[in-house]
GUTOR-320053 format. One record per residue (C-alpha): residue in one letter; residue number from 0; x, y, z. Coordinates in steps of 0.5 Angstrom, whole numbers, plus 500, padded with zeros to 3 digits. Example, Ala and Ser with C-alpha at 12.3 -4.5 7.8 and 13.67 -1.06 7.14 Angstrom:
// GUTOR-320053
rec r A&k 0&px 525&py 491&pz 516
rec r S&k 1&px 527&py 498&pz 514
This chain:
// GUTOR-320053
rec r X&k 0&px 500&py 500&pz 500
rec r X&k 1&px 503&py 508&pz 499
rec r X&k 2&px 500&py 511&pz 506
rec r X&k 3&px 501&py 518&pz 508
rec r X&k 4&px 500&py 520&pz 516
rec r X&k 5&px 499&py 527&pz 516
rec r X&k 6&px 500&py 532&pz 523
rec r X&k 7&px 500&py 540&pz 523
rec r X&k 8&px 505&py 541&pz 528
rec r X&k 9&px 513&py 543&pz 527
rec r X&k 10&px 515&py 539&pz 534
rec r X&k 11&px 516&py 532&pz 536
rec r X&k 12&px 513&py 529&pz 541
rec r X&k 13&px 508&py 524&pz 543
rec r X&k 14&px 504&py 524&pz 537
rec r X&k 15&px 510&py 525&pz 532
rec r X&k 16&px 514&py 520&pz 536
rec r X&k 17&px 508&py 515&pz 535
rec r X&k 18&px 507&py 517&pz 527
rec r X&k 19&px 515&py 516&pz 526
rec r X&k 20&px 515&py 509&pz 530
rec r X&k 21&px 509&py 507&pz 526
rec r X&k 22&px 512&py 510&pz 520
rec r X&k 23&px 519&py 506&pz 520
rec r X&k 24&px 515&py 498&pz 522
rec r X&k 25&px 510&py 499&pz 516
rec r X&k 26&px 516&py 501&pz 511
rec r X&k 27&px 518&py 494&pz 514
rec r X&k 28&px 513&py 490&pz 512
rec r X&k 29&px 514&py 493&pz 505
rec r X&k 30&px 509&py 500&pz 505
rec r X&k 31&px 511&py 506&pz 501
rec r X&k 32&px 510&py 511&pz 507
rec r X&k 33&px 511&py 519&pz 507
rec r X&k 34&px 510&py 522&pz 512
rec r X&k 35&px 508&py 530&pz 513
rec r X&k 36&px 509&py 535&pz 519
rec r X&k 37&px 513&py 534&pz 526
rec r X&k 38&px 519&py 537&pz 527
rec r X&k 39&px 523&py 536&pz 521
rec r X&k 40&px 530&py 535&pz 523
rec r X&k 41&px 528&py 531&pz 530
rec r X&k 42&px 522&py 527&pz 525
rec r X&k 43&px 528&py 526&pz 519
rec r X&k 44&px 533&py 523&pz 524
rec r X&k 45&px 528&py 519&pz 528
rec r X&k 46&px 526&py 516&pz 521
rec r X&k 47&px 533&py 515&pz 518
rec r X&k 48&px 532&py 511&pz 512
rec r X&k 49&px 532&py 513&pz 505
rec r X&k 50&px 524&py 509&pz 503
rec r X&k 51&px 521&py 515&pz 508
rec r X&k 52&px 520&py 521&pz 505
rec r X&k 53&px 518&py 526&pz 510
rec r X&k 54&px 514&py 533&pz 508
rec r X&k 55&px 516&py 539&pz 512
rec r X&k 56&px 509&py 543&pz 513
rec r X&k 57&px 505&py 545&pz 520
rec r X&k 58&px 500&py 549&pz 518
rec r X&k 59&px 493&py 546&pz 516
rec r X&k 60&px 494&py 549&pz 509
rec r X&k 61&px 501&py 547&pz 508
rec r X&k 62&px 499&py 540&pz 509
rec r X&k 63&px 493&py 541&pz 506
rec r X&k 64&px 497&py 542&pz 499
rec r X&k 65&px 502&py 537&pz 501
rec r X&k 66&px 496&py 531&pz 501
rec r X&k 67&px 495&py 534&pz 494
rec r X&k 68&px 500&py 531&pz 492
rec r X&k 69&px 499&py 525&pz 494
rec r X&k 70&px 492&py 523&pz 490
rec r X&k 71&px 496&py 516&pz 488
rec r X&k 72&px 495&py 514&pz 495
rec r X&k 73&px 491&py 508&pz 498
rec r X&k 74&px 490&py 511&pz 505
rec r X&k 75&px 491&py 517&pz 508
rec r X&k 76&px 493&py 517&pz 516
rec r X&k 77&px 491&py 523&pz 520
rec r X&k 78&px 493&py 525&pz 527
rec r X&k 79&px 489&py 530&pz 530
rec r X&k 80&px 482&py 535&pz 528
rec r X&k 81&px 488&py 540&pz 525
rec r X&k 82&px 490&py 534&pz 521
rec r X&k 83&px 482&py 532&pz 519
rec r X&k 84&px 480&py 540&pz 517
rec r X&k 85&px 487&py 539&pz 512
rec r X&k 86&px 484&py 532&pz 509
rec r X&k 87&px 478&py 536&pz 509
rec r X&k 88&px 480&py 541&pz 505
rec r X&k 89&px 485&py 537&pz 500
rec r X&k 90&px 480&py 537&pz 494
rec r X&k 91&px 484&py 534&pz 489
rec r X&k 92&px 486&py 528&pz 493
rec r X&k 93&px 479&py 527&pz 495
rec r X&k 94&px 478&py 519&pz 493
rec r X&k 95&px 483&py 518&pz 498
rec r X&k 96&px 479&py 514&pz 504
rec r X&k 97&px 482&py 518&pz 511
rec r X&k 98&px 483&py 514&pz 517
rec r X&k 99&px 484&py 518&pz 524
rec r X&k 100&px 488&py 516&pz 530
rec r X&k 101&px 486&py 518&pz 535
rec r X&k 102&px 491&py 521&pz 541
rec r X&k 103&px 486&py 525&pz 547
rec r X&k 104&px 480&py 522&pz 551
rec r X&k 105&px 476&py 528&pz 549
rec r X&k 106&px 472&py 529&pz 543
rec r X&k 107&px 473&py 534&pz 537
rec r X&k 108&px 473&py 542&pz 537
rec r X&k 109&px 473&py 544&pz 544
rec r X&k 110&px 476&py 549&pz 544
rec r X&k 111&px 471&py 554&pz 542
rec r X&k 112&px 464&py 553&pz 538
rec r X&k 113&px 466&py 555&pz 532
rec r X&k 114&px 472&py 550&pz 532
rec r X&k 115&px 466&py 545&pz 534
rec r X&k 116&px 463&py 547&pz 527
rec r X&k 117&px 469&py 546&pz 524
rec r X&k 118&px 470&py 539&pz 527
rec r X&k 119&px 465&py 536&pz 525
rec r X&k 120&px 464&py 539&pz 518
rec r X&k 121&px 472&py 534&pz 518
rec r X&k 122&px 470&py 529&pz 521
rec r X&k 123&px 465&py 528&pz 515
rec r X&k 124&px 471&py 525&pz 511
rec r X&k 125&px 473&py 521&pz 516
rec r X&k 126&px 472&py 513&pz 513
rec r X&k 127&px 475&py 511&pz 520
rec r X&k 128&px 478&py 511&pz 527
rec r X&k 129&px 484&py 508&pz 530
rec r X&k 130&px 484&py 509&pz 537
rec r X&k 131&px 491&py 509&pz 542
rec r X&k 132&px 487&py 506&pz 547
rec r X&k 133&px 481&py 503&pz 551
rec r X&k 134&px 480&py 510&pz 554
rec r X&k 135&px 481&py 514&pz 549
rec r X&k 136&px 476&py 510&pz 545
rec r X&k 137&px 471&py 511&pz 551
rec r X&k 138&px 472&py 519&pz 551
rec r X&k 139&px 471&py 520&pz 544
rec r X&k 140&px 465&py 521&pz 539
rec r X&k 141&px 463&py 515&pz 535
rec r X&k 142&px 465&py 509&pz 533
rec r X&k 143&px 473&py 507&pz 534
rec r X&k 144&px 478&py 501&pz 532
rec r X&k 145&px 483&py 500&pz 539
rec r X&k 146&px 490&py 500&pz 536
rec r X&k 147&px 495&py 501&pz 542
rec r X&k 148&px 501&py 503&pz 541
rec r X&k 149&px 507&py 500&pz 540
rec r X&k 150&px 514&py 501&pz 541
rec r X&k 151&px 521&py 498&pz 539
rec r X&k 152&px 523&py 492&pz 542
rec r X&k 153&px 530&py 494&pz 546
rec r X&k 154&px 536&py 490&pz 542
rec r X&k 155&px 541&py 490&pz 547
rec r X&k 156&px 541&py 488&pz 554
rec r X&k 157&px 539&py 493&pz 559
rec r X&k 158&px 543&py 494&pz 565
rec r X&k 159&px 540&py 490&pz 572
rec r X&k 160&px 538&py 495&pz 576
rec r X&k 161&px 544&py 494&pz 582
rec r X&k 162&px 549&py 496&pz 576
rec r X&k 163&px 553&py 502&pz 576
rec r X&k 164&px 550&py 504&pz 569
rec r X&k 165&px 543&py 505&pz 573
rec r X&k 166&px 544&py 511&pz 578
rec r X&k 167&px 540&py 513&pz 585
rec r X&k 168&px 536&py 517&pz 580
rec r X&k 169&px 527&py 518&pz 578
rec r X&k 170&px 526&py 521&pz 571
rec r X&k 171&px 520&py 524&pz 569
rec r X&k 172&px 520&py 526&pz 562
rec r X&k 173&px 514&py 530&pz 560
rec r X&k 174&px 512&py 536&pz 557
rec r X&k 175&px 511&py 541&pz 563
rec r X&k 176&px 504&py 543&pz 561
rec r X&k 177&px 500&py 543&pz 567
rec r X&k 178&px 496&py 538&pz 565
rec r X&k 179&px 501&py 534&pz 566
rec r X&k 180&px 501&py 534&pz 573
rec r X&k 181&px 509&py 534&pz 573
rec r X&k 182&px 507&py 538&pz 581
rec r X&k 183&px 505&py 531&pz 583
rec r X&k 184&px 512&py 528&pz 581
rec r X&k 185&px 516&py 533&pz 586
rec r X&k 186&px 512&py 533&pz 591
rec r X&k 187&px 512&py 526&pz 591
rec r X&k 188&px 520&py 526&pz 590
rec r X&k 189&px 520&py 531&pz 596
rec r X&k 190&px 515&py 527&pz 600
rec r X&k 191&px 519&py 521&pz 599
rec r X&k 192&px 525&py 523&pz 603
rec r X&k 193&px 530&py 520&pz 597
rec r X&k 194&px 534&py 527&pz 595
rec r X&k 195&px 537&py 527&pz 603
rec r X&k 196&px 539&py 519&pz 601
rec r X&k 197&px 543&py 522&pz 594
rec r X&k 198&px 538&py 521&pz 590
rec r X&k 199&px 536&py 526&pz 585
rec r X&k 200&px 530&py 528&pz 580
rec r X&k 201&px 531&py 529&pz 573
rec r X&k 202&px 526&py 533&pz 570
rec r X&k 203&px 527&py 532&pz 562
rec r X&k 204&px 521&py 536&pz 557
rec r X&k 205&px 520&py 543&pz 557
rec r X&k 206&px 513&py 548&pz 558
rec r X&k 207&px 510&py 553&pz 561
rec r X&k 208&px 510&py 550&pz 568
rec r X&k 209&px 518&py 551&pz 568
rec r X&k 210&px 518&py 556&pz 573
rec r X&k 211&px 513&py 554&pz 577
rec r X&k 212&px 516&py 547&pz 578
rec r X&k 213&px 523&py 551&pz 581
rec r X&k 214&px 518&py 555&pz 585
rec r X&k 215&px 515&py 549&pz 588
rec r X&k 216&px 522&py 545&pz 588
rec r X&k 217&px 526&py 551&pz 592
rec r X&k 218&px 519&py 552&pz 597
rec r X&k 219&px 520&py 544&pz 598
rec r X&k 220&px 527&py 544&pz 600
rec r X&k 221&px 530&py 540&pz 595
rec r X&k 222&px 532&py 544&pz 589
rec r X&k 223&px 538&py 541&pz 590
rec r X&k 224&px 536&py 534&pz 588
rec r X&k 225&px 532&py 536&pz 583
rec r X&k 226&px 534&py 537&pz 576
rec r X&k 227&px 530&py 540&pz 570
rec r X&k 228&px 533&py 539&pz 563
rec r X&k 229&px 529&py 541&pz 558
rec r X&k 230&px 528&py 538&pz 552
rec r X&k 231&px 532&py 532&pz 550
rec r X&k 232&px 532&py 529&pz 545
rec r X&k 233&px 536&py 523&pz 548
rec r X&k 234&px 530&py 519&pz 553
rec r X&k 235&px 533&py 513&pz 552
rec r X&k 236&px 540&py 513&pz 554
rec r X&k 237&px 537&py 517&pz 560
rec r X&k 238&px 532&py 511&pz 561
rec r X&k 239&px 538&py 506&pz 561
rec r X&k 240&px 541&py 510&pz 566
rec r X&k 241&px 536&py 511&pz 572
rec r X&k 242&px 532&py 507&pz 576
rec r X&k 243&px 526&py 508&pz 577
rec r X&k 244&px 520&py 513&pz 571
rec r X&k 245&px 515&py 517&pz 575
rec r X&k 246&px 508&py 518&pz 570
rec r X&k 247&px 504&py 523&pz 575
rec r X&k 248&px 498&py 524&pz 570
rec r X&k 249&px 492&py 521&pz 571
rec r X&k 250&px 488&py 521&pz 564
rec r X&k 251&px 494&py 519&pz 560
rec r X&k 252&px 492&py 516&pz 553
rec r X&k 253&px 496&py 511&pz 554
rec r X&k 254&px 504&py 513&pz 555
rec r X&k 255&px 509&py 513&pz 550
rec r X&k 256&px 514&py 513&pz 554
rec r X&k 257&px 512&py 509&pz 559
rec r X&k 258&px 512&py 504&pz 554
rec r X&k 259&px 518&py 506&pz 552
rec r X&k 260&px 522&py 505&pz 560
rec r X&k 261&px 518&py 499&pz 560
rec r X&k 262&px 522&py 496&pz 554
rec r X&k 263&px 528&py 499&pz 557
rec r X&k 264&px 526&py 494&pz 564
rec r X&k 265&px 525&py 501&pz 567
rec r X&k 266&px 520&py 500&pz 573
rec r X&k 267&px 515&py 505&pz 573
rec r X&k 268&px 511&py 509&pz 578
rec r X&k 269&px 504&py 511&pz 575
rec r X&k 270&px 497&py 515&pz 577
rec r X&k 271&px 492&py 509&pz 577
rec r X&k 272&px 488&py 512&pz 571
rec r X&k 273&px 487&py 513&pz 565
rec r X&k 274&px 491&py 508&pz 559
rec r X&k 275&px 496&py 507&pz 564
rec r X&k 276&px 490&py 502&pz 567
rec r X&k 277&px 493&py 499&pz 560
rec r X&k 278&px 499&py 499&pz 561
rec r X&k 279&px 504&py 499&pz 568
rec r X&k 280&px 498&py 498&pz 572
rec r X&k 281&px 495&py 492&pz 568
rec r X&k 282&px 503&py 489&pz 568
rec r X&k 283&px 505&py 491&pz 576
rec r X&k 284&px 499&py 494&pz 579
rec r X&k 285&px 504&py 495&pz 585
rec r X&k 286&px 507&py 500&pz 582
rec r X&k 287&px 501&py 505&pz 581
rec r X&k 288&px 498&py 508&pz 586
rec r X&k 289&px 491&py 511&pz 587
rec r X&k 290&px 489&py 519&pz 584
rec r X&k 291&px 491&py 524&pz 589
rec r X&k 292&px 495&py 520&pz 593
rec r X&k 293&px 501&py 523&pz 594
rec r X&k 294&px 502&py 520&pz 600
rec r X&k 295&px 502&py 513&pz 598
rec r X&k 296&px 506&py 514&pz 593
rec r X&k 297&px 512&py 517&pz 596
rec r X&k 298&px 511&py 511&pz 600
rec r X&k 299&px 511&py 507&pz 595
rec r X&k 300&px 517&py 511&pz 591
rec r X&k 301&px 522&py 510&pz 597
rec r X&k 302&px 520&py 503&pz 599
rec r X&k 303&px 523&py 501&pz 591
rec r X&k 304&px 528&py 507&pz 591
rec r X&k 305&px 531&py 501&pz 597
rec r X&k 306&px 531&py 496&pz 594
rec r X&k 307&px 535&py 493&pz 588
rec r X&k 308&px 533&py 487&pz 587
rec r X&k 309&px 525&py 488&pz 587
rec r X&k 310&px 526&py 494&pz 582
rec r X&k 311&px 530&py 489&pz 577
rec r X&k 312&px 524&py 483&pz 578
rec r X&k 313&px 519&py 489&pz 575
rec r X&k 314&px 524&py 491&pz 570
rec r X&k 315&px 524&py 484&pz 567
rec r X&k 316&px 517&py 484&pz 568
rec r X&k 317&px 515&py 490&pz 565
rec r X&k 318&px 519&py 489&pz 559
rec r X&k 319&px 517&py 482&pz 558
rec r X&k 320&px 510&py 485&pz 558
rec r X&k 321&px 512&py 490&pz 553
rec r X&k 322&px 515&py 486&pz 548
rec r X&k 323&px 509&py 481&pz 549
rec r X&k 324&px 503&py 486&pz 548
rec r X&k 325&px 506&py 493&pz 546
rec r X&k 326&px 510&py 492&pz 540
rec r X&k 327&px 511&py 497&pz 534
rec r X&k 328&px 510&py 491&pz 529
rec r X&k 329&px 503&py 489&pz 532
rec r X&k 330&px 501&py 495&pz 532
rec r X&k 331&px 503&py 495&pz 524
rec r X&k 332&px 500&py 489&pz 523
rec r X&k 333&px 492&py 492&pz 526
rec r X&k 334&px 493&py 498&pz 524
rec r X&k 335&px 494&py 497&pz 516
rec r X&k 336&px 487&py 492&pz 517
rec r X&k 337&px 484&py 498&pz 519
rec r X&k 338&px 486&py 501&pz 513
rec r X&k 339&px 484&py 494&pz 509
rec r X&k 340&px 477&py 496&pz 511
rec r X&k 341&px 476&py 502&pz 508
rec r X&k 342&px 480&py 500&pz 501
């Protein structure tokens, strides 16, 4: 098949990381694929192959011309309500059948009433929807397939948690906007007494919680323990190297990257909600603590952070589960029945 996955941003995050993942297996199995928006340079280095062509655009109207000109194509994939109004609005490409991923538990157009009118006027050109979860689809209007998301099986061995590779470090790595619930993780952190046992906090994402979240890291006392990276396009080396991801949000579609510190065996602290009920709380419920409960969770995150062996039995765990249920290629193959359906 030649598929077209459609996004009108300029940055890489979740969703673009999740169209760059799924872009290079179906190129495995043998599709033409081209893949329009996201951060150019990250999304070119991510895909690093030859027989992907990827488009720069970002605004609705650049990748609308963009999907123009690719009319030959048997399927186009977009990925948000920006990417269905530009599908919409791709005239001359019009036979081509539109199949929408889904990423958020909320329906199309909420920003305003006319972005509600818009939304549905693009939705009418949609043959079908993937959704990333089953809470994602449970929050979404109409009917949808569930497809979760997969990531890459890790090749080389990752490091025990005792070995000197993993060091008395938690990771959070998020975008610092406030539904995100970044707060949560340090005041977790601060609860659980771990920067005055040499542990740190490192804090990868950038957004506009920043200064809040050094605010709230010095008013703590424990400034001194916490790091905040910014943007940091090397995740994975920073997950081989920790102990233990915290993912405080707890309405997450599903979680990428805890998919990804699961593939790496890295255990995973996790609100209890949300896809992460699909994922880390369905593979180690012990490691997810009720919405809210920071207490317990702070708890819970010194009892792992001093124990060494339980924190590698989890690894293993959750990276077994991972390469079981939430592989790239699996996701590959039931995507592109999705697409089958709509020829």
């Amino acid at each position: 098949m030649k598929i077209v996955h459609a996004v009108c941003t300029d940055a890489f995050a979740g969703v673009e990381r999740h169209i760059a993942m799924l872009a290079v297996a179906q190129a495995d199995a043998g599709h033409e694929v081209v893949v329009i928006g996201g951060h150019a340079a990250t999304m070119r280095a991510v895909l690093d192959r030859p027989d992907i062509r990827h488009v720069a655009a970002a605004s609705v109207w650049d990748v609308s011309r963009a999907l123009d000109r690719f009319a030959d194509a048997h399927v186009f994939n977009v990925h948000m309500t920006s990417a269905e109004v530009a599908a919409a609005l791709a005239w001359r490409s019009r036979a081509v059948p539109v199949v929408s991923t889904r990423h958020f538990a909320a329906n199309r157009g909420q920003s305003s009433r006319l972005a509600g009118v818009v939304a549905r006027w693009a939705a009418g050109r949609i043959s079908a929807q993937i959704a990333v979860s089953r809470f994602v689809a449970a929050h979404i209007e109409g009917p949808a397939t569930v497809v979760v998301s997969g990531v890459l099986e890790q090749v080389e061995p990752t490091p025990r948690a005792g070995s000197p590779a993993r060091r008395p470090r938690v990771l959070v790595a998020q975008r610092l906007e406030p539904e995100k619930r970044t707060a949560d993780a340090v005041r977790c952190f601060a609860a659980s007494g771990l920067g005055a046992r040499g542990w740190s906090l490192e804090v990868a994402g950038d957004g506009q919680e920043k200064r809040r979240l050094e605010r709230l890291a010095d008013e703590l006392g424990v400034s001194e323990a916490v790091t905040f990276l910014g943007h940091r396009n090397d995740i994975e080396d920073l997950m081989a190297r920790s102990a233990i991801l915290l993912a405080p949000r707890p309405d997450e579609a599903l979680g990428l990257t805890v998919l990804e510190a699961m593939s790496h065996g890295l255990p995973v602290l996790a609100a209890r909600g949300g896809g992460h009920l699909e994922t880390i709380c369905s593979a180690a419920p012990e490691l997810c603590y009720p919405v809210g409960g920071l207490a317990e969770a702070a708890s819970l995150l010194s009892d792992l952070a001093g124990d060494a062996a339980r924190r590698d039995t989890l690894g293993k765990r959750l990276r077994a589960v991972q390469v079981r249920d939430f592989s790239v290629a699996a996701q590959a193959t039931a995507t592109e029945a999705v697409y089958r359906s709509v020829q």
